[in-house]
C-alpha positions in Angstrom: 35.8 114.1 -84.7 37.5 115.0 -87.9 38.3 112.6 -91.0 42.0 112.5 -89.5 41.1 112.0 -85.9 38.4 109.1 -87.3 41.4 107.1 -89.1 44.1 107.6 -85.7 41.1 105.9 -83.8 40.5 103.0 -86.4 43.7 102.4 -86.8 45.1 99.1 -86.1 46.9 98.5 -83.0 51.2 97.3 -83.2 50.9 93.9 -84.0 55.0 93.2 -83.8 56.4 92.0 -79.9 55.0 89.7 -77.5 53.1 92.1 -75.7 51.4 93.4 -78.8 50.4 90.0 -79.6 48.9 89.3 -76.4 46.6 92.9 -76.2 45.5 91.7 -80.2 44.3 88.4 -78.8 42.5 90.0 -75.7 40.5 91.9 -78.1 39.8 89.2 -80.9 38.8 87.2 -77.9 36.3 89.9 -77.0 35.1 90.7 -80.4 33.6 87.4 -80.5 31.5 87.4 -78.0 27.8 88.7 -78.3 26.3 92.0 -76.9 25.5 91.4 -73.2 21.8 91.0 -73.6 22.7 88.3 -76.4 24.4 86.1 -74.3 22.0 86.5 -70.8 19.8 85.4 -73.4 22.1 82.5 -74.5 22.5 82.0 -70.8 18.9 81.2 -70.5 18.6 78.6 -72.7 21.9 77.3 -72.4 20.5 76.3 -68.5 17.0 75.4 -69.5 18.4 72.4 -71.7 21.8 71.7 -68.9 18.5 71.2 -66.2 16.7 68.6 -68.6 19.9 66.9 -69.3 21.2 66.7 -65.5 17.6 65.9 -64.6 17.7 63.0 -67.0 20.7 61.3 -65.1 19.5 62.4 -62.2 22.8 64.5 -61.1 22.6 65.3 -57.1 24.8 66.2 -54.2 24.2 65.4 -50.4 23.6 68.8 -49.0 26.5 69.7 -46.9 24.9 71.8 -44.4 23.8 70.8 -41.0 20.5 69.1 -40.4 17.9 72.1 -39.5 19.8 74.6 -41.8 17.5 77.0 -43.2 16.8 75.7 -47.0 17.9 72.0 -46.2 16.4 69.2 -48.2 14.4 66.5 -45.7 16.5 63.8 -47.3 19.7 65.6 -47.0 20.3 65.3 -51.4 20.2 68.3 -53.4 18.8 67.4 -57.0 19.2 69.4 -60.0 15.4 70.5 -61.0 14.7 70.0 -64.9 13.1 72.6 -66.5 12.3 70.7 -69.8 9.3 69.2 -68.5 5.2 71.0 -68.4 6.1 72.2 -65.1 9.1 73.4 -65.9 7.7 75.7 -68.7 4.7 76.7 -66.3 7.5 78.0 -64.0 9.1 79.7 -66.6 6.1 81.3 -68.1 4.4 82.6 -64.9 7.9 83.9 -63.1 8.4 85.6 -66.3 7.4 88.9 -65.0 7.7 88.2 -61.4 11.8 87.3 -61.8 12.0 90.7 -63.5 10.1 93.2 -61.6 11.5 90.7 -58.5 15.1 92.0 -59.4 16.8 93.7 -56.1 19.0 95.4 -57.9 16.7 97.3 -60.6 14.7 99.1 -58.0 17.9 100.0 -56.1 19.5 101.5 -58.9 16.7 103.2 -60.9 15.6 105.0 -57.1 19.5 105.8 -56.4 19.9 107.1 -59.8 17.1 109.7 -59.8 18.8 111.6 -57.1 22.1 111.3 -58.3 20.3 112.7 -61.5 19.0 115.9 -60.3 22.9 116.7 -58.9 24.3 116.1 -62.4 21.5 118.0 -64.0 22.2 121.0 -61.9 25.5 121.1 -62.8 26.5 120.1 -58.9 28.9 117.6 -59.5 30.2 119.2 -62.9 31.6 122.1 -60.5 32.4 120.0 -57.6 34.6 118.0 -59.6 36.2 121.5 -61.1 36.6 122.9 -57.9 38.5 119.8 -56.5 40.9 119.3 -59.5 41.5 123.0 -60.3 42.3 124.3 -56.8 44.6 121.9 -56.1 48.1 122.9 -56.0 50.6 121.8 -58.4 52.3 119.4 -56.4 49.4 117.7 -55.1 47.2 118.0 -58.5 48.5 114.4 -59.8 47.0 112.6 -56.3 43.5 115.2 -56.4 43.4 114.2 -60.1 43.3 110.5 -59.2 41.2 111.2 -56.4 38.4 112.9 -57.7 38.3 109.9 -60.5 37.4 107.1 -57.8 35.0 110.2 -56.0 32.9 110.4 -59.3 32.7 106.8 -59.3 29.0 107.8 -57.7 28.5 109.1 -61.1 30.3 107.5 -63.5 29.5 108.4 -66.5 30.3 111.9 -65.6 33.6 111.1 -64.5 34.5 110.0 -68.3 32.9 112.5 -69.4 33.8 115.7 -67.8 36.8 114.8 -65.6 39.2 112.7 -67.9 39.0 115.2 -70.7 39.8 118.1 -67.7 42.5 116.4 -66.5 44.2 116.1 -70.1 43.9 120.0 -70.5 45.2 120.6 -66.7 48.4 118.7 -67.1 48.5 120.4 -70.7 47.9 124.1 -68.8 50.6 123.0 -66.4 53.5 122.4 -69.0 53.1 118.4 -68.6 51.8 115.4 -70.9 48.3 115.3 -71.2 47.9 111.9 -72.0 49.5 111.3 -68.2 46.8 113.6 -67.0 44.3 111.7 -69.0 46.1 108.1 -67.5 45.7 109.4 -64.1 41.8 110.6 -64.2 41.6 107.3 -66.1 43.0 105.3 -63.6 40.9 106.6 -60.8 37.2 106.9 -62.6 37.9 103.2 -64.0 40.5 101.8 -61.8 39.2 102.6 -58.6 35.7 101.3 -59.8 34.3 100.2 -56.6 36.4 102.1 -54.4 34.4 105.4 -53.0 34.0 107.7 -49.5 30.5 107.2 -50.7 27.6 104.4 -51.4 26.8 104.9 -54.5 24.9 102.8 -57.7 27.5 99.9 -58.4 26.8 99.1 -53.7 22.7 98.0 -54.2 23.6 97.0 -57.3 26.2 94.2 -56.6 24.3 93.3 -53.2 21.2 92.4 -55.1 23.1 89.8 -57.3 25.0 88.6 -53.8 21.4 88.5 -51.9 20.2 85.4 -54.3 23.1 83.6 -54.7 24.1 83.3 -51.0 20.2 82.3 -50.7 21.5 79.0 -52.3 23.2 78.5 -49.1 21.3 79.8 -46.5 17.6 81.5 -48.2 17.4 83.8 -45.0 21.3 85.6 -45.8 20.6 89.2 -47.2 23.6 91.3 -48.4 22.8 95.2 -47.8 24.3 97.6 -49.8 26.8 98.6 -47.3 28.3 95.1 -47.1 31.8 96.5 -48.3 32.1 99.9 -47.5 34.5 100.0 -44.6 36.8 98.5 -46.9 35.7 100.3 -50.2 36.5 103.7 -48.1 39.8 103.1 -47.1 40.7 101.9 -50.5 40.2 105.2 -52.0 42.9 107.2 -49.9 45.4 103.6 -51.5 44.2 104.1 -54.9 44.6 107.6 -55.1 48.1 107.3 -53.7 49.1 104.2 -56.0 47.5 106.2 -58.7 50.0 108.5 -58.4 52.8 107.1 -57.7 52.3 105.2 -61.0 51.4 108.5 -63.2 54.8 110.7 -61.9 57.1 107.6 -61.4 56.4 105.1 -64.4 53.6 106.5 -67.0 54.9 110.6 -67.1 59.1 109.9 -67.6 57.7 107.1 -70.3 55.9 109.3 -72.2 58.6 112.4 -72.2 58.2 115.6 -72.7 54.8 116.7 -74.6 55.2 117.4 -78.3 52.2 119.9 -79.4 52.6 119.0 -83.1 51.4 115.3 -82.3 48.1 116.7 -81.3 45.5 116.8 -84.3 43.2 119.8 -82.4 43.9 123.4 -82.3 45.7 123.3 -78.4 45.5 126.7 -78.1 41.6 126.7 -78.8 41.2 125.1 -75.3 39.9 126.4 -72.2 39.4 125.1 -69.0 36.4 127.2 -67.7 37.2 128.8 -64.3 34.8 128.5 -61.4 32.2 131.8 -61.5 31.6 133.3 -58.2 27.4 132.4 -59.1 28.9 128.7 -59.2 31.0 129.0 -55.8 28.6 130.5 -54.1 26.0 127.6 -54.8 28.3 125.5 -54.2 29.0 126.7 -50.6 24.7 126.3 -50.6 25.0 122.8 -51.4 27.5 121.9 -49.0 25.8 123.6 -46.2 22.4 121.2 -47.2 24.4 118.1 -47.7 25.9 118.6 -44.4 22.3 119.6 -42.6 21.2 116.4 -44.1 23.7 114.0 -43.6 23.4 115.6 -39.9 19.4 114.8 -39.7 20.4 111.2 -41.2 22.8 110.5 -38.8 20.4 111.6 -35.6 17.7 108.9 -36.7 20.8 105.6 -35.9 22.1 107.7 -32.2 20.2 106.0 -29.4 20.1 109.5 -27.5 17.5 111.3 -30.0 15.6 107.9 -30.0 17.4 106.1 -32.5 14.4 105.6 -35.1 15.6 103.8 -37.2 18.2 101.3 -35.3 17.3 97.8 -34.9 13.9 97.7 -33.0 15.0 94.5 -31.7 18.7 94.5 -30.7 18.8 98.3 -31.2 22.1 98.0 -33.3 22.5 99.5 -36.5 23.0 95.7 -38.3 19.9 95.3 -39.8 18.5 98.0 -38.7 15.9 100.3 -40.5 18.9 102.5 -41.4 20.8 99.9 -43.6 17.9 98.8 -45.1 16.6 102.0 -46.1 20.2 103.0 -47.4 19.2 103.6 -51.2 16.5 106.4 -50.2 19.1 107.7 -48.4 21.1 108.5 -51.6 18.6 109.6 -53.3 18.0 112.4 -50.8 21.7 112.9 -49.9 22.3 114.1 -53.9 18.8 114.9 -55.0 18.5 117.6 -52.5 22.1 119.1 -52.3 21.4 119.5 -56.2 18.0 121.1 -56.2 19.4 123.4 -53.8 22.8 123.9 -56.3 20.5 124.5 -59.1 18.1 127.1 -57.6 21.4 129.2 -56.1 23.2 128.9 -59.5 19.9 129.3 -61.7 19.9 125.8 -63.6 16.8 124.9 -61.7 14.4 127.5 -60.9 10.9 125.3 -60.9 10.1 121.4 -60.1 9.6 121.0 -63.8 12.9 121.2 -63.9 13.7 118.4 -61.5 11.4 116.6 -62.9 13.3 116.7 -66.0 16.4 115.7 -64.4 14.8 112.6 -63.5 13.1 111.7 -66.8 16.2 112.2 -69.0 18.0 109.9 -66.4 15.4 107.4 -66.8 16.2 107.7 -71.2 19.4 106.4 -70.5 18.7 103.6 -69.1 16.8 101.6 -71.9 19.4 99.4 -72.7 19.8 98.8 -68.6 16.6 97.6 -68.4 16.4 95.6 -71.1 19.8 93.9 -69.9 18.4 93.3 -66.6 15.3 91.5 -67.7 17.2 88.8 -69.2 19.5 88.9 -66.3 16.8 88.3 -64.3 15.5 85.2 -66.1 19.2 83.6 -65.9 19.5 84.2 -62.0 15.9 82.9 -61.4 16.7 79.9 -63.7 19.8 79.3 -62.4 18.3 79.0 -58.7 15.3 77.9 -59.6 17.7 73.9 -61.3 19.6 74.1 -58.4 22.6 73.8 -60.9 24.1 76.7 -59.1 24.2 74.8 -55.5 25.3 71.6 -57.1 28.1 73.1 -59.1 29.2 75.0 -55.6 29.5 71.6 -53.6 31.1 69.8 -56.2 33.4 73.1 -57.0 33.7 73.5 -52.8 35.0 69.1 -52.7 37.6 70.1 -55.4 39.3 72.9 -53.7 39.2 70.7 -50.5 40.8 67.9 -52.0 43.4 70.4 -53.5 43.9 72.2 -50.1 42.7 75.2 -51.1 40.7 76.2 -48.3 42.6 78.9 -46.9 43.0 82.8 -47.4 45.0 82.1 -50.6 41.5 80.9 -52.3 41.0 84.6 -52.9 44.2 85.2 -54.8 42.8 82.7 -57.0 39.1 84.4 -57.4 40.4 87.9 -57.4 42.9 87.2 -60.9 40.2 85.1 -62.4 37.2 88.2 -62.1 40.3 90.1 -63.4 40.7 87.6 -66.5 36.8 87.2 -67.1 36.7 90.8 -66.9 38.8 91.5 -70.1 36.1 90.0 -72.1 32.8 91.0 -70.2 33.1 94.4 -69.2 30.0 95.6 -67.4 30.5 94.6 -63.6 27.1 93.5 -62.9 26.9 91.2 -66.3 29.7 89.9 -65.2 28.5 89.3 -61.4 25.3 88.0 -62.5 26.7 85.3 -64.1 29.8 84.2 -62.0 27.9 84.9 -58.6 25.7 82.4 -58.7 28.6 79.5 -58.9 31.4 81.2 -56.8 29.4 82.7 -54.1 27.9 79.6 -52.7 30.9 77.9 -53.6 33.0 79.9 -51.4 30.5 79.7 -48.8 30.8 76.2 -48.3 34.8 76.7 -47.8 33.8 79.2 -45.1 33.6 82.4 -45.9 30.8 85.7 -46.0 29.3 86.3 -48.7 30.7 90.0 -48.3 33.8 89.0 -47.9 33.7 87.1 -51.2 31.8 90.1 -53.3 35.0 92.3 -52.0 37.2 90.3 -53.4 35.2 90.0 -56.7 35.0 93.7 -56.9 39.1 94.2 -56.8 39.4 91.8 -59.2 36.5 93.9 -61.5 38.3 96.8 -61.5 41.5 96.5 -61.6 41.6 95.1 -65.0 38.7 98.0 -66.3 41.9 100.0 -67.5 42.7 97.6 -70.2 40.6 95.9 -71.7 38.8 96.8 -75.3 35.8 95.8 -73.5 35.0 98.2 -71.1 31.7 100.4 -72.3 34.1 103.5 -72.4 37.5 103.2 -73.8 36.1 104.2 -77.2 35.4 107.4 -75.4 38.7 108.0 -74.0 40.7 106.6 -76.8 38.9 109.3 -78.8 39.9 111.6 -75.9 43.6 110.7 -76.3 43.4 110.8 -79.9 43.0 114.3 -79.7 46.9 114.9 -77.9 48.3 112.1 -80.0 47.1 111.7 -83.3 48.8 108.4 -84.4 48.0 107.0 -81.1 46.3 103.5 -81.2 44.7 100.8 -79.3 48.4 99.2 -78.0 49.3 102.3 -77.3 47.0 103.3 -74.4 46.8 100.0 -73.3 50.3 99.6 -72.5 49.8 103.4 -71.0 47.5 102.0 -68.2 48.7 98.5 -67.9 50.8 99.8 -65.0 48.0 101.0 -62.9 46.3 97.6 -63.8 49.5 95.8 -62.2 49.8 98.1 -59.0 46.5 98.8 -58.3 46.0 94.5 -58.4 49.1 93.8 -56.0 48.2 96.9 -53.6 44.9 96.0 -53.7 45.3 92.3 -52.8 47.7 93.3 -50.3 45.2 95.4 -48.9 42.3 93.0 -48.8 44.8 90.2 -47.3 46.1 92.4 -44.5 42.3 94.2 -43.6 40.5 90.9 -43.4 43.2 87.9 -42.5 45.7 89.8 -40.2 43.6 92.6 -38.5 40.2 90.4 -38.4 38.1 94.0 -39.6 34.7 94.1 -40.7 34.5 94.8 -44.6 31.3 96.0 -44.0 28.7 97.2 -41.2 27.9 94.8 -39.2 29.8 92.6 -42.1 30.9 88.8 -40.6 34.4 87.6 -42.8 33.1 83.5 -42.1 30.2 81.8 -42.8 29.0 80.7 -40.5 30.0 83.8 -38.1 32.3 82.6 -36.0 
C-alpha cells in the first residue's frame, strides 16, 4: 500500500453521532482484550484456582438426570473437583499431551485441510470461483456474487482473498460502486460463515468442541460433523437472496453513484483476468472427477451395491461408517478434483507438487496449533472440575424459574454469541469457551446438542461483518481503501451493518420455522430434544 493508502487505513473512525459512538466502544472494548492464545491461557489458570476455591466450600449440585443415566454419580451429587491439590497437578501434568493430541477437532481440520489444499494450490477454486462470478449475467451477478461468498466458505481464506477484491472490480467493470460489490462478496464469505452446499473445515471443527461438552451430560453423545448440514444447506439459497436484496435495495442507492477520483489506485490499471480455454478445459476435467467421485461415495451408503459403509447394525446411515468417516471424505472430494485440475491446466505436473500443496498448508497453521493446545488444556480442565456441569444445572434452574424453557431460549443464545462475537472473533475460540457452559445447560432444558450448536453458529456469523475483531477486516478495509481513499473504520461498518441486521432476523426466522414449526432434522440423523423424543 502506498504512504496515502497507509494514513486512509489508520485513520480514525467518526467519533460524532450515537452510532459512531457505539462502533468506537465496540472496538476499545476489543482492543483490550488479549491475543486468543493469551487468554486460553488465562482461561487455564483462571479454572485451576475457581476448582480449588469451589472445592474448598465444597460447591455441588444433585445431578438432574435419571438414575442409570450414562455418567451419573452413585450418590446422585455432582461436586466440583479441585485441581489445587497433588492430584490435581498429577492430572494436569500427565493429560498435558494427551488433552492436546486428544483434541477432535485438530485432527479433523489439519486432514480436511490438506485436500482442500491441493485444490487451492492448483488454482481449482481460484477459477471456479472466476467462472461463477464472471459468467453470470448482469442481472443476476449481485445474487452469484453473494453466493459464491458463502460457497468459498470451504476455503475461506481464499474467499477474502481472491473473491472480495473480484467482486469490487466486477461491479467497477459494470458501471456500479465497487464498494457494494466488495459489501456483497463481503457479506457472503463472512456473513454466511457457516452456511455452505458443502461440509467443509468450520463442520469437524465445531462438532469436536460440541462432542465434549454434551459428554457433560451424557459421556456416550457424539456430534458428527454433519450435525447441521440440512439446515446449513438451505441457508445458503436465504443468505444469498437476503444478501442481495440488501446490496441493490439499501447498501448500493446509499452509496450513489461511483466517483473514480475517490479511489487512491490507478482504476484503469485493473484487470479482471478472463478464463483461458487451458483453465476451462481443466475445469470441465475436474468436474467430471468430482462428480465420478462423489458418485463412488455415494454407492458405498445405497443398500443395493452392499451398502459398505451404512450402519452394520441398524443398516442406517446414522452412525454409520459413512458419517464417521466424513472428514476423509473431504479430503478426497477436493484433493483429487485438484490434482486432476492441476495436471490438465499444468500447475501440477508431479506428486512433488502435491506434496507441496500440502506442506505450505500445514505453514499456515502454526498459530492454529498453538491456539489449539491451550484450547485443549481449558476444555479438558473445564470437564475435568466439573465446573462446566455445575454451572449448566444451576444456569438450567434459573431459566426454569424465569420460564424460559421454551423455543424463545434460542433468541436469547443466538443475540448473545452475536454480542460475544464482537469481541472474540475466531468461531472456534469463541465455541471453546462458551460451549462448555451453554451446551450442557441447554441440554438439561431439553434440547440436542445440534440443535443448540445451530443456533450458536447464526449467532457467529451474523455479527462477523462488523466487528473490528474478525481476523480479516484489516484485509478488506485495505481492499476498500483502494475505491475510497478517506474511507474509515465507521465507514464500512455502517456499510455492512445492514446485512448484519437482515441476515440475524432472516436467519432466526429461519431456524424458528425449520426446527419449531416443521419438526426437520438440522442434521442427518440429527434429534431437535434431548432426550429424543
Amino acid at each position: 500500500m502506498s504512504t496515502e493508502n497507509l494514513a486512509s487505513y489508520s485513520q480514525e473512525p467518526e467519533k460524532s453521532g450515537l452510532f459512531n459512538r457505539f462502533l468506537a466502544g465496540v472496538e476499545w472494548l476489543g482492543n483490550l482484550l488479549p491475543h486468543p492464545i493469551t487468554l486460553f491461557a488465562g482461561f487455564c489458570l483462571a479454572v485451576i484456582a475457581i476448582s480449588g476455591i469451589a472445592g474448598f466450600f465444597e460447591l455441588s449440585v444433585a445431578d438432574p438426570r435419571p438414575i442409570g443415566a450414562p455418567g451419573r454419580e452413585v450418590d446422585g451429587i455432582i461436586e466440583v473437583v479441585s485441581l489445587v491439590n497433588a492430584e490435581g497437578l498429577q492430572r494436569i501434568v500427565g493429560g498435558l499431551v494427551t488433552n492436546f493430541t486428544g483434541f477432535a477437532p485438530l485432527g479433523t481440520v489439519l486432514v480436511a485441510l490438506l485436500g482442500v489444499a491441493v485444490a487451492e494450490r492448483s488454482g481449482l477454486l481460484s477459477t471456479a470461483m472466476r467462472a461463477l462470478v464472471m459468467d453470470a449475467s448482469p442481472r443476476m451477478v449481485t445474487v452469484t456474487v453473494v453466493f459464491a461468498g458463502i460457497i468459498s466458505n470451504t476455503a475461506s481464506e481464499l474467499g477474502y482473498v481472491v473473491l472480495i477484491p473480484l467482486a469490487a472490480m466486477i461491479f467497477h467493470s459494470l458501471g456500479r460502486h465497487p464498494l457494494a460489490g466488495l459489501a456483497a462478496a463481503f457479506a457472503g464469505v463472512s456473513g454466511g460463515y457457516s452456511a455452505n452446499l458443502l461440509l467443509g473445515t468450520i463442520d469437524p471443527l465445531l462438532a469436536g468442541i460440541t462432542t465434549p461438552a454434551a459428554q457433560m451430560i451424557d459421556p456416550t453423545y457424539v456430534v458428527g460433523p454433519e450435525a447441521n448440514y440440512y439446515f446449513m444447506f438451505v441457508s445458503t439459497f436465504l443468505i444469498a437472496i437476503l444478501g442481495a436484496i440488501v446490496t441493490e435495495k439499501i447498501v448500493e442507492p446509499r452509496l450513489g453513484k461511483y466517483d473514480a477520483n475517490e479511489a487512491s489506485i490507478d482504476l484503469a490499471a485493473q484487470k479482471i483476468e478472463k478464463i483461458t480455454p487451458l483453465e476451462i478445459k481443466a475445469l470441465k476435467a475436474a468436474g467430471i472427477t468430482f462428480a465420478l467421485v462423489c458418485c463412488v461415495l455415494a454407492l458405498t451408503v445405497i443398500p443395493a451395491f452392499g451398502g459398505i459403509l451404512l450402519h452394520p447394525v441398524t443398516g442406517e446411515i446414522k452412525g454409520s461408517p459413512f458419517l464417521k468417516g466424513i472428514v476423509a471424505f473431504i479430503f478426497i472430494t477436493f484433493a483429487i478434483p485438484g490434482y486432476v485440475y492441476g495436471r490438465v491446466a499444468g500447475t501440477m505436473k508431479t506428486d512433488r507438487d502435491v506434496i507441496n500443496a500440502m506442506s505450505a498448508s500445514m505453514n499456515t497453521m502454526g498459530m492454529y496449533i498453538v491456539l489449539v493446545f491451550f484450547a485443549a488444556q481449558f476444555v479438558a480442565f473445564f470437564k475435568w472440575t466439573n465446573l462446566g456441569t455445575v454451572m449448566a444445572v444451576k444456569g438450567a434452574t434459573l431459566l426454569q424459574s424465569l420460564g424460559l424453557t421454551g423455543p424463545e431460549l434460542f433468541i436469547l443464545f443466538i443475540l448473545m454469541c452475536g454480542f460475544i462475537n464482537l469481541m472474540l472473533g475466531s468461531a472456534s475460540a469463541q465455541w471453546a469457551v462458551t460451549a462448555p457452559i451453554f451446551v450442557p445447560m441447554i441440554m438439561l432444558m431439553g434440547y440436542s446438542p445440534e440443535v443448540i450448536q445451530t443456533a450458536y453458529r447464526i449467532g457467529d456469523s451474523v455479527t462477523n461483518l462488523i466487528t473490528p475483531m474478525m481476523s480479516y477486516f484489516g484485509l478488506i478495509l485495505a481492499v476498500a481503501v483502494k475505491y475510497k481513499k478517506d474511507l474509515g473504520i465507521g465507514t464500512l461498518i455502517a456499510t455492512m451493518l445492514p446485512y448484519s441486521m437482515v441476515f440475524l432476523l432472516g436467519w432466526t426466522i429461519l431456524f424458528f420455522v425449520w426446527v419449531f414449526v416443521l419438526g426437520m432434522p438440522v442434521g442427518p440423523g440429527a434429534a431437535t430434544y434431548f432426550p429424543a423424543r
